[in-house]
C-alpha positions as CSV (number, residue, x, y, z in Angstrom):
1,X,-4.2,-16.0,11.9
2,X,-2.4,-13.6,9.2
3,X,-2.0,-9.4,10.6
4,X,-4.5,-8.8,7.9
5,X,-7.2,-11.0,9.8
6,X,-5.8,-9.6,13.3
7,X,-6.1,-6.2,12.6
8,X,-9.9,-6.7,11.1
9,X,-10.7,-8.6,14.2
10,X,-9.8,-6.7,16.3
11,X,-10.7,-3.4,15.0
12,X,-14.7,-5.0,14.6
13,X,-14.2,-6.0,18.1
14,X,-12.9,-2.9,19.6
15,X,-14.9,-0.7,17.2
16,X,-11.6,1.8,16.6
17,X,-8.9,1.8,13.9
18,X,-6.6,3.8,15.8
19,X,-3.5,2.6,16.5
20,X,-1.3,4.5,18.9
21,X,2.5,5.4,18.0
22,X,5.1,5.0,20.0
23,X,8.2,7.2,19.7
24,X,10.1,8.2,22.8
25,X,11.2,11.4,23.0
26,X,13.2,12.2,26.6
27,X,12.2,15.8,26.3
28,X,8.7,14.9,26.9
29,X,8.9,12.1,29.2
30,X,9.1,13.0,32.9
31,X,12.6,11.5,34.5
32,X,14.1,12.1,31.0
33,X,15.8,9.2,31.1
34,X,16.5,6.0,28.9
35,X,15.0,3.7,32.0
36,X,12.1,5.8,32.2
37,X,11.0,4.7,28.3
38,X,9.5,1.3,29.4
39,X,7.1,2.5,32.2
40,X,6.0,5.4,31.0
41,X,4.6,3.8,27.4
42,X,3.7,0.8,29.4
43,X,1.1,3.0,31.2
44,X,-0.5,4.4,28.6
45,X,-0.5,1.5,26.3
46,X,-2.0,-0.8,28.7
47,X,-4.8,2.0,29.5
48,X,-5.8,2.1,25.9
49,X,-5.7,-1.4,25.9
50,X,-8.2,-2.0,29.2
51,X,-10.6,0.9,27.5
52,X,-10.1,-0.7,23.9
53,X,-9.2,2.7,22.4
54,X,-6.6,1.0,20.3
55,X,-6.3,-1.5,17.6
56,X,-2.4,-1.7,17.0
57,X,0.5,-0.1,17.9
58,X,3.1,1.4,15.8
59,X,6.8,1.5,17.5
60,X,9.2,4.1,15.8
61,X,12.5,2.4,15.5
62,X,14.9,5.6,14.9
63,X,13.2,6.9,18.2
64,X,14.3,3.6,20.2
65,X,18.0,3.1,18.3
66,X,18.4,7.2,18.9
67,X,19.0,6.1,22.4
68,X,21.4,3.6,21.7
69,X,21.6,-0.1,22.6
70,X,19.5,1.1,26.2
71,X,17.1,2.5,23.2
72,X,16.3,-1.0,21.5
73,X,16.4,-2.8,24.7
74,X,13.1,-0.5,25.4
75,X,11.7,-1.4,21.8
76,X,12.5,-5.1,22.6
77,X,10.0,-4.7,25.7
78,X,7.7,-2.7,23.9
79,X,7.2,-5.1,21.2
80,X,6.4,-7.9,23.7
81,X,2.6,-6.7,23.2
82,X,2.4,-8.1,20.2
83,X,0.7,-11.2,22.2
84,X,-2.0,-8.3,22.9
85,X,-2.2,-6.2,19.9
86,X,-1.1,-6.3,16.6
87,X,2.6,-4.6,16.6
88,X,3.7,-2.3,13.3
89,X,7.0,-1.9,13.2
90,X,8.1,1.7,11.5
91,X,11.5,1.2,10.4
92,X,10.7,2.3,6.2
93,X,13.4,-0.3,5.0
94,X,14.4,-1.3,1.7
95,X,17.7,-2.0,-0.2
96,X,18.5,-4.3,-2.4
97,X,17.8,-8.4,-2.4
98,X,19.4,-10.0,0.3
99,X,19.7,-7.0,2.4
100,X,16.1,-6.7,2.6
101,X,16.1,-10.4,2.8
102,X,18.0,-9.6,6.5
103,X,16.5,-6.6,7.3
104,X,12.6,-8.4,6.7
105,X,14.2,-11.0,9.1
106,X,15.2,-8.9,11.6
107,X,11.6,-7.4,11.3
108,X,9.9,-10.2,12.1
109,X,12.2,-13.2,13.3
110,X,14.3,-11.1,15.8
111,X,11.7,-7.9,16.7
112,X,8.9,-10.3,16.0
113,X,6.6,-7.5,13.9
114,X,3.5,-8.5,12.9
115,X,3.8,-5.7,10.4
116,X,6.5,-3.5,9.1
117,X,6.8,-0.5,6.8
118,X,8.8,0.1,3.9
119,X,10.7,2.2,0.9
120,X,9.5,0.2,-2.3
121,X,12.3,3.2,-4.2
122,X,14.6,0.4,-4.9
123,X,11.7,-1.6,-6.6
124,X,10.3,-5.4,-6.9
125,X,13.4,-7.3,-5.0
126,X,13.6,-4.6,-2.2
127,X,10.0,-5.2,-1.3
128,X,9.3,-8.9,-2.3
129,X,11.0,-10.5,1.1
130,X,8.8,-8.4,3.3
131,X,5.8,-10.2,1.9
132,X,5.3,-13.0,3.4
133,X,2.1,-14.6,3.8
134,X,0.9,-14.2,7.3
135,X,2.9,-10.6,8.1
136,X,1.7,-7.4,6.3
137,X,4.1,-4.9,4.5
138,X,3.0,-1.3,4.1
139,X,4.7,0.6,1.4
140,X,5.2,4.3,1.3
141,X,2.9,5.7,-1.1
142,X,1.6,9.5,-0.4
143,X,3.1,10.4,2.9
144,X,2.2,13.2,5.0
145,X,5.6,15.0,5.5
146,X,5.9,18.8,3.8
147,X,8.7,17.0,1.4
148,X,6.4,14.5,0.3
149,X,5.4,16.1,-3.1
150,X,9.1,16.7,-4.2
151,X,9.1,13.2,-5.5
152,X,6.0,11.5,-4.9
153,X,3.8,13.8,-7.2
154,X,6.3,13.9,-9.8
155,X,4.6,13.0,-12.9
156,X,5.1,9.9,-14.6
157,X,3.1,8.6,-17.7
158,X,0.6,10.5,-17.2
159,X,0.0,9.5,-13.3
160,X,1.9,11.0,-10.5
161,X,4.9,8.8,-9.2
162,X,2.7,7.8,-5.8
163,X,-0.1,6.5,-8.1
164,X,2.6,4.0,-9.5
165,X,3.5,2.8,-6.8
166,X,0.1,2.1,-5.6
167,X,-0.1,0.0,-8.8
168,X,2.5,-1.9,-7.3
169,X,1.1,-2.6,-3.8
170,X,-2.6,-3.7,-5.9
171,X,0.3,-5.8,-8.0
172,X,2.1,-7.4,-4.8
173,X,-0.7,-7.4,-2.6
174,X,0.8,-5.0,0.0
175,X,-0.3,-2.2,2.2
176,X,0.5,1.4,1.7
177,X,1.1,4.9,4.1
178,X,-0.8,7.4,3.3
179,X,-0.8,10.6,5.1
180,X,-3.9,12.1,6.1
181,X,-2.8,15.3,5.6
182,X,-3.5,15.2,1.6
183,X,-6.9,14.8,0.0
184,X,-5.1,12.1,-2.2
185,X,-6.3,9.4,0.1
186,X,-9.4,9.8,-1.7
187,X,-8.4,9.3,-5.4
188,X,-6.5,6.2,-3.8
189,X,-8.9,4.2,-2.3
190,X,-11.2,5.1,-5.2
191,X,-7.9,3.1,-7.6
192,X,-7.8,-0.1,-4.6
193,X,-11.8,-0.2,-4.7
194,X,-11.0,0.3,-0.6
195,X,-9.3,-3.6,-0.6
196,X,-6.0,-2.1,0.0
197,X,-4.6,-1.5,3.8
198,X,-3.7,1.8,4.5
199,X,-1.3,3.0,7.3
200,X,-2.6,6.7,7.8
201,X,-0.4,9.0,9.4
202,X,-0.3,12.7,10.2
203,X,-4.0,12.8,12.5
204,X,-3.5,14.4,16.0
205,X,-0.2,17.1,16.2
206,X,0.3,16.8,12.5
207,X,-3.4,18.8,11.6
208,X,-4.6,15.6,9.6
209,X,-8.2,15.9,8.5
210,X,-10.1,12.5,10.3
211,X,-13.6,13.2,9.1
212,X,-12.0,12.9,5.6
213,X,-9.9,9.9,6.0
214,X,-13.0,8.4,7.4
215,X,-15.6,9.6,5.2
216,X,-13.2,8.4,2.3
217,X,-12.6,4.9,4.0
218,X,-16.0,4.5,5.5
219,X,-17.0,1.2,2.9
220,X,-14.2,-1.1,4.3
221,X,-13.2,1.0,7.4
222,X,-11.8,-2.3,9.4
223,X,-8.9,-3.1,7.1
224,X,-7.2,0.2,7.8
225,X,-4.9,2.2,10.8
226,X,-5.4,5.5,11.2
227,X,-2.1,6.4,13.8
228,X,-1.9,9.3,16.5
229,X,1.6,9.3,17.7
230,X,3.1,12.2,19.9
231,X,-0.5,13.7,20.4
232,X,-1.2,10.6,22.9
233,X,1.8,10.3,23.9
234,X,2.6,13.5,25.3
235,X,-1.3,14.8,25.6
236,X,-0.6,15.4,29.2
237,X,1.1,18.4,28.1
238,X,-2.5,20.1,27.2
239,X,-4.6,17.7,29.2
240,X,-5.0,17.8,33.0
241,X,-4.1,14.5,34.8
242,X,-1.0,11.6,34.4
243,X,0.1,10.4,31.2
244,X,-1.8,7.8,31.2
245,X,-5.1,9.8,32.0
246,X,-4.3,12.2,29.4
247,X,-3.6,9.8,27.0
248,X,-6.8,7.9,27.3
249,X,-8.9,11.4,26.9
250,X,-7.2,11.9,23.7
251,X,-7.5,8.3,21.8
252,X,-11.7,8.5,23.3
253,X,-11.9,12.2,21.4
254,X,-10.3,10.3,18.7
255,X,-12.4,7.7,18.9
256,X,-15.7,9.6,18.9
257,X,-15.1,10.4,15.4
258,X,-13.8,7.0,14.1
259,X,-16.4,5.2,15.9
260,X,-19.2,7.1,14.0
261,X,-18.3,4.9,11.0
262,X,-18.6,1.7,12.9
């Protein structure tokens, strides 16, 4: 079964597109310690797992490989649920030929990804290695970082730079990050006819608007991730109760939304 068929599965099944990102940061995390990485996401994945509140997960590489080689030996673990959940790996690579040739490798040979994100900057040969049939590659399109506008609405024959590359992924047959914090999500999926996955950031501690990412998604709403990263993972810190406790009553406010449009 491709990641495109796993994540429509499962989101039908589950009746949420929310997929939960992980990104260790030992501030946060009681212990404050590298060893302490593993358990603590453990918990609260495997709670939103039991009370189907997710649909995927979404590992941050740079917040593993911060921590060093202790770091990735965490992601390595963490990627293991890829046997329950469909794993997006958010390591935004892309260089030229047969560097992406090794880096798509290590994405999914060696970290076993059933999904990875990536810079399509360095154009056609950066990207094409990342496509392979059954995986999924989501391009950055319109992402929801303040900088994003400094280059991706730069105009460009008429069309702002982020609308180009979204010609692209249509072109390659790709998916694409857009951030929810910018109403272009709706002249996007009005350009894919809603056929083209989207990796939505920037819902939960980023102010991301979910009614409009769904409303704007609502025709084809299974195909699509819509991630909530630090505000699950640290919701303890406004939330009575463990981690993991916390964590769940976040993804099910989440969810109460999102489900709406099931």
């Amino acid at each position: 079964m491709s990641t495109r068929e796993k994540l429509t599965k499962l989101a039908n099944e589950n009746k949420t597109i929310l997929c939960f990102g992980v990104d260790p940061n030992l501030e946060k995390i009681p212990g404050g310690k590298v060893e302490s990485i593993v358990p603590y996401f453990q918990n609260i994945i495997d709670k939103l797992l039991d009370e189907n509140e997710i649909s995927a997960i979404k590992p941050n590489y740079a917040f593993f490989a911060q921590y060093g080689f202790d770091g990735l030996h965490a992601l390595k673990e963490i990627m293991e649920y890829r046997d329950k959940v469909p794993v997006i790996l958010d390591f935004k690579r892309g260089d030229i030929g047969k560097t992406s040739t090794a880096y798509a490798k290590e994405a999914y040979d060696f970290w076993g990804a059933d999904a990875a994100t990536i810079s399509p900057y360095m154009g056609e040969d950066s990207v094409r290695p990342f496509l392979r049939e059954e995986k999924l590659a989501y391009m950055l399109c319109r992402t929801s970082n303040k900088g994003a506008g400094d280059f991706q609405e730069l105009e460009c024959d008429g069309k702002f730079l982020y609308e180009k590359v979204l010609e692209k992924a249509i072109e390659w047959n790709c998916g694409i990050v857009v951030g929810a914090t910018s109403d272009a999500i709706t002249r996007i999926v009005a350009t894919t006819k809603n056929e083209i996955p989207m990796l939505i950031p920037g819902i939960g501690a980023q102010g991301g608007d979910l009614e409009l990412v769904m409303n704007a998604i609502k025709s084809n709403v299974a195909i699509h991730r819509i991630n909530a990263s630090s505000s699950i993972a640290y919701a303890h810190e406004k939330h009575d109760g463990t981690p993991g406790e916390a964590a769940l009553k976040e993804a099910q406010k989440l969810n109460e939304t999102i489900r709406k449009y099931f």
